[in-house]
N, C-alpha and C positions, 0 to 999 in steps of 0.2 A: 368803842365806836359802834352806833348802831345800823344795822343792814341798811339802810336807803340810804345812810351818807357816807358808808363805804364804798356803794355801787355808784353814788353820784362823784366821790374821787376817782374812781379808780376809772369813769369815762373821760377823764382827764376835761374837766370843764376850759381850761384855758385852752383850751387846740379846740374845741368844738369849731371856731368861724372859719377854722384851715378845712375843712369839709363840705361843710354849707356853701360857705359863697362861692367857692369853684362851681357846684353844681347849678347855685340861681343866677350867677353872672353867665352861665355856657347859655343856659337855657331861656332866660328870660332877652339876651342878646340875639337869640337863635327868632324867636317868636313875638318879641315883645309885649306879650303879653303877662299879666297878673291872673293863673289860672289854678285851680285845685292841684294840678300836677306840680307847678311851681311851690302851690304851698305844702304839698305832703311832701314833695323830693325835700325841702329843706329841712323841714322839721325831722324827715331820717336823718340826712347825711349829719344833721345837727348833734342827735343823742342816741339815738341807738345805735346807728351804725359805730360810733362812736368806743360805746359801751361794748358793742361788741368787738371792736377792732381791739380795745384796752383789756376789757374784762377780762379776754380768752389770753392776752398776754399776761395779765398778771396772776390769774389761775395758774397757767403752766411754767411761769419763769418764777414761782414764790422760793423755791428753795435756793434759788441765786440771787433773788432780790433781799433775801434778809443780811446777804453779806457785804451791800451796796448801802452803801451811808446815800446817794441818792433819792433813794426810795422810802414813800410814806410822808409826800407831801407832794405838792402841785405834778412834779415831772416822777411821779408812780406812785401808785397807791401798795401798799404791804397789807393786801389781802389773808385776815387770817383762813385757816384750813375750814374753818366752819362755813365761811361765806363761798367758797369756792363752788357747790353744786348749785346755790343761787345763782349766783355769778351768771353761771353758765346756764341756767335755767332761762332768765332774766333777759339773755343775750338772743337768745333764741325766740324768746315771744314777744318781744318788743320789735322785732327785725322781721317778722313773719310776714303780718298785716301788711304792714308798708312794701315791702318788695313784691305783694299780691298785688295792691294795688296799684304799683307802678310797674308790675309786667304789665298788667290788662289795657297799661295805658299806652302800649309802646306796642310793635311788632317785633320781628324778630332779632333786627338789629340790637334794641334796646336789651331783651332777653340775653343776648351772647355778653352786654356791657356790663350787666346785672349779677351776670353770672361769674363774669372775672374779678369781678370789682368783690364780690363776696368770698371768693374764692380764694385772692388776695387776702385778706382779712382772718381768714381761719388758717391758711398755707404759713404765716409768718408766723404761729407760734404753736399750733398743735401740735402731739405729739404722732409722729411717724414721717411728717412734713418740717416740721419744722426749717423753715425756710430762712428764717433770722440766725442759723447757724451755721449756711452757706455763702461763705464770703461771693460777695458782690451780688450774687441772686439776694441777701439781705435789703438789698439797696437797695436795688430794681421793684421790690417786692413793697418794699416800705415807699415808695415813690406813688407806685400804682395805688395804694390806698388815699393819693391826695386828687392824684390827676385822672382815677378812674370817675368819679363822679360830675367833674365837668363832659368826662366823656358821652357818660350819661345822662346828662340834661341832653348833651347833643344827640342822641341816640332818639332819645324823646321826643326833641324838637322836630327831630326826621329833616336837621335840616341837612344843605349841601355842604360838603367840607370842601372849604379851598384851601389855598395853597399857604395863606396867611393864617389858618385854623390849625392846620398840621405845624406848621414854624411855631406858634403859641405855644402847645401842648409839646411838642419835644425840648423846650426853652425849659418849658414847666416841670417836664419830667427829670430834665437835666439838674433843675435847682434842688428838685426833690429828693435824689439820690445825692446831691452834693450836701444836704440836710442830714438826710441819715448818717453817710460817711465819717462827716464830725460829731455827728451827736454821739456815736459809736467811740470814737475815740475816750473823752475821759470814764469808761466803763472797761478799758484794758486791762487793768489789774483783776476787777472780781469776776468780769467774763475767763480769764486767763484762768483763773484759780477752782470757778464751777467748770471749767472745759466745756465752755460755752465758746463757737468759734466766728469770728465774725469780718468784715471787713477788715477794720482795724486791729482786732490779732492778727488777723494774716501776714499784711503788709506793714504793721508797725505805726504808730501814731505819727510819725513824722512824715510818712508818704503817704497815710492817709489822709494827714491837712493837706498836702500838697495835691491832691486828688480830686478834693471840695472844692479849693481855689478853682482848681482847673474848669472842673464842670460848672461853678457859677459865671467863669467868666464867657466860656461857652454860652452859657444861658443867655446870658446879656447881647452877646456879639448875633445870637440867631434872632434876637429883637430887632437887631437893626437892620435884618432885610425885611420886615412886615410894614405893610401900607401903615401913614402915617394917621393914627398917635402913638403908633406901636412902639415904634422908636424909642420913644419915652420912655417905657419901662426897662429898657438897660441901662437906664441909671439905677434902677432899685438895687440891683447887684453889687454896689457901689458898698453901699455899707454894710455887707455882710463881707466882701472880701476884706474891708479894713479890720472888720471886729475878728477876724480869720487870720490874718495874714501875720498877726504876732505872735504865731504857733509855729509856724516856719521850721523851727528848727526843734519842740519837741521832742523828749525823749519819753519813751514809755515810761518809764518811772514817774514821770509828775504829772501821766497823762492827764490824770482827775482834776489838774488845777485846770484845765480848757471848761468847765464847769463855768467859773466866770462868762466866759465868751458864750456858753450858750445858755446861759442864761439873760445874757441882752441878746442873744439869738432868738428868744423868745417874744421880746419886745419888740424888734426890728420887725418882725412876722404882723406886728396890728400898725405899727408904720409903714412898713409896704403895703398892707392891706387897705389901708386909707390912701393911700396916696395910685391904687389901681385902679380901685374906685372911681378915681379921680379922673384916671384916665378912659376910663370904663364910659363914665359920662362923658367925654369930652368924644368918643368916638361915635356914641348915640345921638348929640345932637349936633353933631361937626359933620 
């Protein structure tokens, strides 16, 4: 495999828009406008942030990812040891430029957003932090990398946060960790065996689907106090609890067949994404 289309795997290109549009929907919502900050924030949050948020995990998870039939195709790249100081080379100068130019574009607020949002991103898998090995701070951790960056258009936009901005984003954060939670689960066998420790080792695959459930549906039910079109969006939770909920009973043993289920987790992810969109416009010109 050569260098540029390892580093372009291992950004995980299918999750690039889980990045992106959080931050040009906060921002472009916030300002309405079509501005250089709008286009450099996306074009980060789109691939380097990206590259960096992946890169730096699969440098440091390679010797537990060679044991993960998972891995070295869309949902992980099996970075060999030679690309690792690229990797990480790569992750840094492609990241640099772009967070220069979107401090200088922001005040302090933005700076503090910038800062956790990155912070985030190296905290889940470097070594001495390693955050993805702390049950539930996994989650939390992994969560802030989706929902720091809408935080950030809004940091940017300098606009006001109301009350219907905070219900969004804790909806958002909520689905995000319910995201993690289960993706965690069919990785319990070779996380278990590299003593690699996580949500779902902790608590076991069957309370951690019951865990996911719980927090999407949470996410759904805080949509439906937000001014209307918001409403709308807790139906999106709809088909993720279904695709979820015939896990129910789960045993660690066969964690890895929920592989199925998130892998239309994945698809579900550019369905709800069209269909936010959807609402996204309907609240702009409603």
């Amino acid at each position: 495999m050569s260098p540029v289309r390892a580093l372009l795997l291992s950004s995980r290109p299918i999750s690039w828009i889980n990045t992106a549009f959080p931050f040009a929907a906060a921002y472009y919502l916030a300002t309405g406008e079509v501005d250089a900050v709008l286009l450099v924030g996306t074009v980060f949050f789109l691939v380097p942030y990206n590259l960096a948020m992946y890169g730096i995990n699969d440098v440091f998870d390679y010797a537990s990812d060679l044991a993960n039939p998972r891995k070295g195709g869309i949902e992980g790249a099996l970075l060999p040891p030679r690309l690792h100081a690229l990797t990480l080379w790569c992750a840094a100068i492609t990241t640099a430029p772009f967070l220069v130019f979107l401090a200088l574009s922001g005040g302090p607020p933005a700076w503090v957003c910038l800062a956790v949002s990155m912070f985030a991103v190296v905290a889940y898998s470097a070594p001495g932090l390693r955050f993805k090995e702390r049950p539930v701070l996994d989650s939390v951790t992994s969560s802030t990398h989706f929902v720091s960056p809408a935080v950030v258009g809004i940091a940017l936009a300098e606009a006001d946060v109301s009350r219907d901005t905070i219900l969004v984003l804790v909806a958002f954060f909520l689905w995000g960790m319910a995201a993690h939670a289960f993706g965690a689960v069919q990785d319990i066998v070779p996380d278990r065996e590299a003593g690699i420790g996580s949500v779902a080792t902790a608590i076991g695959a069957r309370r951690t689907v019951r865990l996911s459930l719980a927090l999407w549906a949470a996410a759904g039910i805080l949509m439906l106090f937000t001014a209307w079109p918001g409403p709308l969006a807790a139906v999106l939770v709809v088909p993720y609890l279904v695709n979820t909920a015939g896990w129910w009973n789960v045993d660690d043993g066969v964690a890895a067949e929920t592989n199925r289920a998130w892998r239309r987790f994945i698809a579900l992810n550019y369905v709800a994404g069209f269909l936010a969109t959807l609402i996204l416009i309907l609240a702009v010109i409603g």
